[in-house]
C-alpha beads as a LAMMPS data file, in Angstrom:
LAMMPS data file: protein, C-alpha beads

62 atoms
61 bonds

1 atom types
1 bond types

-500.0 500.0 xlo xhi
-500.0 500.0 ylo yhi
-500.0 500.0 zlo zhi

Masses

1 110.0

Atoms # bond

1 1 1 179.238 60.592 -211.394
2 1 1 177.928 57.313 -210.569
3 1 1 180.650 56.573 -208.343
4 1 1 180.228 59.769 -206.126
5 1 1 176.824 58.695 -205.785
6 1 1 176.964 55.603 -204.545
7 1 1 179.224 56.468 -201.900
8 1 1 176.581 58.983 -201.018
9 1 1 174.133 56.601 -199.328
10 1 1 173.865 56.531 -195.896
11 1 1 171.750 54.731 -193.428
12 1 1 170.375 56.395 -190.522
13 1 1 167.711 54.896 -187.940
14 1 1 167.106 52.437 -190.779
15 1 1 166.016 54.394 -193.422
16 1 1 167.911 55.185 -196.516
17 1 1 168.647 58.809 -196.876
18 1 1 169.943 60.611 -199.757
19 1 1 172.431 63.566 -199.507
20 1 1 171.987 64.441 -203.025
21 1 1 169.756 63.772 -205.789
22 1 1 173.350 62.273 -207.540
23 1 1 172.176 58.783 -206.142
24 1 1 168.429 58.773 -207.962
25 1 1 170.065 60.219 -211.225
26 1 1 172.726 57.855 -211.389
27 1 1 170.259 54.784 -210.425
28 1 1 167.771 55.840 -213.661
29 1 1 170.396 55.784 -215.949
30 1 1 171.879 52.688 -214.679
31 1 1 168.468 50.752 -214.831
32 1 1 168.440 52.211 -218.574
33 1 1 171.853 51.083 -219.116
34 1 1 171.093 47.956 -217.992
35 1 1 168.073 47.321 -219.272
36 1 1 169.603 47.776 -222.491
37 1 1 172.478 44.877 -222.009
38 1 1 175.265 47.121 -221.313
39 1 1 177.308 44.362 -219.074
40 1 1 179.426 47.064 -217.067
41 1 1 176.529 48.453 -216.170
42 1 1 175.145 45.466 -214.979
43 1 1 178.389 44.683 -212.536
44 1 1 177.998 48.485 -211.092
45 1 1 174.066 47.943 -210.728
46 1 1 175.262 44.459 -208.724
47 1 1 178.201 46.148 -206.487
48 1 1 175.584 49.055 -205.481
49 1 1 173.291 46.357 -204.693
50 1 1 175.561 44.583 -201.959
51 1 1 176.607 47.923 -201.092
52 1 1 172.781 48.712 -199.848
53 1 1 172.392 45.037 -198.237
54 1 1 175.360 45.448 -196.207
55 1 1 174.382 48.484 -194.970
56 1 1 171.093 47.422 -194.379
57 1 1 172.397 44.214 -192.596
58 1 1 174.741 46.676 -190.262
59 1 1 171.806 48.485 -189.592
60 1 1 170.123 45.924 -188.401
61 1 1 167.169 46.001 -191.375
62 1 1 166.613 42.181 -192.299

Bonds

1 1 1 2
2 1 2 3
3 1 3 4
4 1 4 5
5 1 5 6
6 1 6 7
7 1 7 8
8 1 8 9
9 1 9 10
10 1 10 11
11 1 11 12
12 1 12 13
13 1 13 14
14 1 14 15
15 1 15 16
16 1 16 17
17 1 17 18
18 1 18 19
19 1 19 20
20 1 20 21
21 1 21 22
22 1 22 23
23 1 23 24
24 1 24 25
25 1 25 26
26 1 26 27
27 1 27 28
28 1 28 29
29 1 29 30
30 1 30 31
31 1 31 32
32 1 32 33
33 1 33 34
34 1 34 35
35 1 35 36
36 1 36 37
37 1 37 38
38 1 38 39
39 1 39 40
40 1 40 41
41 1 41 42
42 1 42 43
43 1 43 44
44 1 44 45
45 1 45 46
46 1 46 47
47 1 47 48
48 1 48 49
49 1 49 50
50 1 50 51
51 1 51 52
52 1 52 53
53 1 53 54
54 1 54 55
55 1 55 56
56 1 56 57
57 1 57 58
58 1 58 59
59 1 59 60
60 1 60 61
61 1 61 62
């Protein structure tokens, strides 16, 4: 699930836009997850986050 979701994000005109509500589902249950401690959950919450700044950075969003 939360890998089909992350591969869902796209960037258009510099906004984020969703395809699917996958990407929000997945994202509140890996805050939970890593709120909690769970350490794989914590390297998938940091890969998704370079995911989104490299987009953003191709995009041209600073």
């Amino acid at each position: 699930m939360l890998q089909n979701a992350v591969t869902e994000i796209e960037f258009n005109k510099g906004y984020v836009a969703y395809k699917t509500n996958k990407y929000t589902d997945a994202m509140e249950w890996l805050t939970r997850a890593v709120n909690k401690g769970h350490e794989e959950a914590k390297t998938v919450m940091s890969m998704v986050k370079a995911k989104l700044a490299t987009a953003a950075y191709k995009n041209g969003l600073k």
